[in-house]
C-alpha positions as CSV (number, residue, x, y, z in Angstrom):
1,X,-99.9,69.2,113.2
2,X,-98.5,72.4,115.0
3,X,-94.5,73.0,115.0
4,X,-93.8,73.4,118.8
5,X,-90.2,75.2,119.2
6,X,-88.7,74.2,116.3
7,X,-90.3,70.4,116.7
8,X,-93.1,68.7,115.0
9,X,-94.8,68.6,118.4
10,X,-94.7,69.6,122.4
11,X,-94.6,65.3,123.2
12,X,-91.2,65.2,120.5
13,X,-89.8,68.4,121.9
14,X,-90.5,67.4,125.7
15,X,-88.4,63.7,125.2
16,X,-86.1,65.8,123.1
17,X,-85.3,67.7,126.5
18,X,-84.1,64.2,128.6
19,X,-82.0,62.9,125.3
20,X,-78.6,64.1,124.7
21,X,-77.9,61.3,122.2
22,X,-79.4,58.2,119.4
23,X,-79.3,55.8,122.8
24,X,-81.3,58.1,124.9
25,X,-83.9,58.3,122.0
26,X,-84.2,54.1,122.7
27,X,-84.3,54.1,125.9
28,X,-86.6,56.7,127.0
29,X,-89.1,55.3,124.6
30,X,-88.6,52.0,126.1
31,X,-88.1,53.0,130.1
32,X,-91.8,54.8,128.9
33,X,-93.6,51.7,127.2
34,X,-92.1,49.5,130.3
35,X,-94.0,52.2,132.4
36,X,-97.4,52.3,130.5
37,X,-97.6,48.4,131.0
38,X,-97.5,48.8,134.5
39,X,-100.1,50.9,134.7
40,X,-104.1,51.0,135.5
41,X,-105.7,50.5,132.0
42,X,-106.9,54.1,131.5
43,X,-103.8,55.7,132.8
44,X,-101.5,53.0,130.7
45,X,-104.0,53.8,128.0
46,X,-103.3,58.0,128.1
47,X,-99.5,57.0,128.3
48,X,-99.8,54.8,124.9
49,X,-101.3,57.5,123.2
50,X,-99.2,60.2,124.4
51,X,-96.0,57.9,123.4
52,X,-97.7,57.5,120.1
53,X,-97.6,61.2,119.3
54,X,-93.9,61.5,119.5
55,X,-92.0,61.5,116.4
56,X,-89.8,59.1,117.2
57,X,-88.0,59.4,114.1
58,X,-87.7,62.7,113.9
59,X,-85.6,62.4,117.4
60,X,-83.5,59.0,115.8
61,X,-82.6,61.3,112.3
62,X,-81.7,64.6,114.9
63,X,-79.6,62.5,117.0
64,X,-78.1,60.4,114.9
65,X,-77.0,63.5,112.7
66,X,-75.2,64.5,115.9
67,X,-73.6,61.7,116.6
68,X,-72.0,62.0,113.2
């Protein structure tokens, strides 16, 4: 897996763009899945896999050493 500035990927550094804390992490992963199940099966299919490749805790550890 390419590093992507300074992240593990592009998906984890573009969520880490909209967070500015721990609860942002949740809910934008959340506000996503809630999105993907709405969704025409391929499109809510592409979604999934796209949420999957975020490194979701990578972005909890990162914010919640903020927070401290």
């Amino acid at each position: 897996m390419k590093e992507y500035n300074g992240w593990p990927n592009k998906g984890t550094w573009l969520v880490s763009l909209r967070c500015e804390s721990l609860e942002d992490v949740y809910a934008t992963r959340e506000h996503l899945e809630d999105v993907a199940a709405k969704l025409p099966p391929l499109v809510a299919d592409l979604l999934t896999w796209a949420i999957g490749q975020v490194e979701w805790y990578h972005l909890e550890q990162v914010f919640d050493r903020e927070e401290s």
